[in-house]
N, C-alpha and C positions, 0 to 999 in steps of 0.2 A: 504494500500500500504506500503509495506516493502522493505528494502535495500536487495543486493542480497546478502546470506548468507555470501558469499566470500569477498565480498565488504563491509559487514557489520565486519570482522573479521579483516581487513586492514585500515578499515576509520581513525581512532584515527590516525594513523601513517601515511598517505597517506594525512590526513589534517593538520597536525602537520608541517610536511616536504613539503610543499608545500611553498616556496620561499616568504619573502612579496614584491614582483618585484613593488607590487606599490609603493613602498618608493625610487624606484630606478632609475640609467637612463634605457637608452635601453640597452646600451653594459654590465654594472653590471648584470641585468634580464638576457641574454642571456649567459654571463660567468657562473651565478648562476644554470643555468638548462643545459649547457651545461657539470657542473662538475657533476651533476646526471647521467648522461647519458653513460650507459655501453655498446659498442655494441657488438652485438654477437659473440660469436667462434667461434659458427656453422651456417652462415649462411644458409636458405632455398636454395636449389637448383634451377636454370634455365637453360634455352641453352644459354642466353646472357645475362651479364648486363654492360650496356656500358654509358660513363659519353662521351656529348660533351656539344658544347657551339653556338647556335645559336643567331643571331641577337637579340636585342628586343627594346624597345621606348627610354631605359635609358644606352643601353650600353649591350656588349652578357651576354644573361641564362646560364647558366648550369642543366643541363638536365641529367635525370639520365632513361637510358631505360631498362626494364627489358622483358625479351620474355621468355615466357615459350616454353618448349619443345612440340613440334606438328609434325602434317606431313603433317600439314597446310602451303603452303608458303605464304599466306596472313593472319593476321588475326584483327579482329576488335582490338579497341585500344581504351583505357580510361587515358585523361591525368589529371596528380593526381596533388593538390596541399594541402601541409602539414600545421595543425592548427600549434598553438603558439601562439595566439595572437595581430597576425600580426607584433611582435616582435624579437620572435626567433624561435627553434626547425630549423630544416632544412633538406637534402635528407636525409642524417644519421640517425637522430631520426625515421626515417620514412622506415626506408630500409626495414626493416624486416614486416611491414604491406605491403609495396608493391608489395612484394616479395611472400607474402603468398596472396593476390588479384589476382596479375599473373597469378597464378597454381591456383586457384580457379576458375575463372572466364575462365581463357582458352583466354588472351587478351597479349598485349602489354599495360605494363604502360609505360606512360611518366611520372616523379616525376619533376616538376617544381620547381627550386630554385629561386624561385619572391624575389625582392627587398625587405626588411623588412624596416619598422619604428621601433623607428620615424627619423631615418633619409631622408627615402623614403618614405612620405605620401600619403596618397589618393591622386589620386588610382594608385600609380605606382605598387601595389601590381596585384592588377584586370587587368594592363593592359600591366602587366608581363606575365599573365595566358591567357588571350587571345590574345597575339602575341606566345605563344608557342602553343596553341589550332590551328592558323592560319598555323603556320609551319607544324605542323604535317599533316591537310590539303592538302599543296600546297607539302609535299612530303611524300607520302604516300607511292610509287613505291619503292623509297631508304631505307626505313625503314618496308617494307615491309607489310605494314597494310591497310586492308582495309577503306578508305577515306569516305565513305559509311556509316559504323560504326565506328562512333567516340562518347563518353560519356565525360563529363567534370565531374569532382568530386574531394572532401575534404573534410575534416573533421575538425570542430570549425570554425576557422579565413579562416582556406580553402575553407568551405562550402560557406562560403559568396564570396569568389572567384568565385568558383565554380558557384555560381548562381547568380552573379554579369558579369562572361563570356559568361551563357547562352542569358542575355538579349543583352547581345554587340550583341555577334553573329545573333540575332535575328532582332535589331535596322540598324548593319551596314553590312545589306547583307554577314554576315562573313559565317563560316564555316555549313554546314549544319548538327547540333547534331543528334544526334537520341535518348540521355537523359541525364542528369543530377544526379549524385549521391548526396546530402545533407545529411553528417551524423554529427548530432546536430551542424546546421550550425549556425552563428552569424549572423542575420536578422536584427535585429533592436535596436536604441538606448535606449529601454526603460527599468531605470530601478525599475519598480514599477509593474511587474507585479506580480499574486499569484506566483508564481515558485522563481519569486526574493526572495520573502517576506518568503516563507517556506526554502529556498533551498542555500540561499544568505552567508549563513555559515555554518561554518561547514561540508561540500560537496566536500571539494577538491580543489575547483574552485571557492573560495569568490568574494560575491560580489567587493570589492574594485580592486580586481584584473582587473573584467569585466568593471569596468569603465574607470580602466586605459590603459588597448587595445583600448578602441577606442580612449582616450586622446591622446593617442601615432599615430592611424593610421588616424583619422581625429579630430583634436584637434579642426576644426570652430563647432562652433555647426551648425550655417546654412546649410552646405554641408552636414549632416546628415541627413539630409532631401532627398538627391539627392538619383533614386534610382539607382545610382551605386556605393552606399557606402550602402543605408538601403536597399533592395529589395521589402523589403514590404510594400512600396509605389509605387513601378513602377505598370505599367498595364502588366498586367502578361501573356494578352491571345498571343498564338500561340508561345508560349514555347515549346518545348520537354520535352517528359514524366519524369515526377522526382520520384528517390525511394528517401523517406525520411526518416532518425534515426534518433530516439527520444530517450530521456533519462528520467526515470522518475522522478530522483531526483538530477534533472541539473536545474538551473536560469535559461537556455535558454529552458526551455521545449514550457514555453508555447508560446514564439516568434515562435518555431519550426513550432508547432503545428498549431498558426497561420496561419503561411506561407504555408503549408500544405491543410490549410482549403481554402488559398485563390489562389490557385494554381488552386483547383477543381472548385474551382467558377467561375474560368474563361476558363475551358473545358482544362486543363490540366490532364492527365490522373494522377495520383499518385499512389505510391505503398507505405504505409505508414510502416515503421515497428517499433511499440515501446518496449522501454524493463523497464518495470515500475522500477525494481531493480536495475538500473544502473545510473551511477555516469558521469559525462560532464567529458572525457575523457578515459571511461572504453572500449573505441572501439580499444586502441591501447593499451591494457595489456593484450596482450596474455596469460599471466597464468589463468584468468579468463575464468572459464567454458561459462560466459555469453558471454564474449567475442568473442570466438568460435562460439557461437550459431549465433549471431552476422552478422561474416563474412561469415559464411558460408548460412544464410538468405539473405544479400545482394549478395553474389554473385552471387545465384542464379539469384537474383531479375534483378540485370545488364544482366546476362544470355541469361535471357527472354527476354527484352528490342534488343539485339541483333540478339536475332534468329528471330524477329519479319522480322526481313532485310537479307534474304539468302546471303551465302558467295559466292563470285565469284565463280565460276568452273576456272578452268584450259582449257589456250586454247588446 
């Protein structure tokens, strides 16, 4: 198993340049990745992208919608919440993945801007993401999406949103999914597994870093235990179908991978997709070929998931 060619041509500098946030507070970490962050001139095109601000536990979201071009006047809807490790990145860092999901997928994203730690600890992050999950929900007519098809999905610290909302939804009568996107989600506290021990540096995404996202978003160690902070201790069955991205030379692989395994265990349907040569984080560097291949694998894969549930006709 080999880095991907491209990834392998950038690591030195992509590892080098990567912030030590754990020496830092939260606002230092977030100013430090926030001074990286160029956003585009040209962004992707849509027919709308429209920023409001709905209700949520801690005070209103900001919510960022993006609709791609159809002749659809309903159409299914995936709401997105952006990694960073539950400390920073936010709709911005994320615009341009969203935006290319959109028109990929043939959906309305919702891009959820959740509370970050560590000012906002567990789990006001998770239950930032499913009070916008519920919204979209209970107004689906206004926004135009069918209610029917709805997918929760993120990527890293998202992912664990992401499938920390499916089981709310699941636990508290909430919204009825129809699946779960997981791309290399954050699963579990442990950090001793093989993927740690090979992958732990030098990768982009060092170990000390992964320890201190969760210091930051659940600093008790006992609430780590809870499975709406680890997921990979809840009881999994009667979930919604999850596509899951892996990375193969990510610490979190083999948590992923775990989750993945124990997802099937319990008659969840899964659509696995790995990419051995990719790096915890190479989902949102679009200059990467792998990348590409990527989105344009999971999109389909959400696709499917989708057409599984026919769209409304028109009356």
């Amino acid at each position: 198993m080999s880095l991907d060619p491209q990834i392998a041509s950038m690591i030195g500098a992509l590892d080098g340049g990567f912030p030590p946030v754990h020496t830092m507070s939260g606002a230092q970490a977030r100013a430090a990745i926030r001074s990286r962050f160029a956003p585009s001139t040209d962004p992707e095109p849509l027919a709308a992208v429209t920023d409001t601000s709905i209700p949520g536990p801690g005070g209103d979201i900001v919510v960022r919608i993006y609709r791609p071009s159809s002749d659809a006047a309903v159409l299914p809807v995936v709401v997105y919440a952006h990694g960073g490790g539950f400390v920073f990145c936010d709709l911005d860092t994320h615009d341009g993945l969203c935006r290319n999901l959109a028109n990929r997928i043939g959906a309305v994203v919702v891009s959820v801007d959740y509370r970050l730690a560590p000012e906002n600890p567990w789990p006001a992050g998770a239950e930032d993401l499913y009070a916008a999950t519920q919204w979209v929900a209970d107004n689906g007519d206004a926004l135009g999406v069918d209610t029917d098809r709805i997918v929760v999905g993120g990527d890293s610290a998202g992912g664990n949103l992401a499938a920390v909302t499916a089981l709310m939804a699941r636990d508290r009568s909430g919204p009825q999914l129809i699946g779960q996107l997981l791309v290399y989600p954050v699963i579990a506290a442990d950090f001793d597994t093989e993927s740690y021990r090979l992958f732990g540096q030098g990768y982009y995404n060092p170990k000390p870093a992964l320890q201190w996202y969760w210091d930051q978003y659940v600093p008790a160690a006992t609430d780590r235990h809870n499975p709406y902070a680890s997921p990979l201790t809840a009881d999994l069955h009667g979930l919604p179908p999850a596509v899951v991205v892996l990375a193969g030379h990510d610490p979190l692989r083999d948590e992923c991978a775990a989750y993945a395994d124990a997802l099937a265990t319990a008659d969840v349907a899964v659509t696995r997709l790995s990419y051995q040569g990719g790096v915890h984080g190479f989902f949102t560097m679009p200059m990467l070929d792998l990348a590409q291949q990527a989105r344009a694998d999971v999109s389909g894969a959400v696709a499917q998931l989708f057409s599984v549930h026919p769209a409304p006709q028109a009356p």
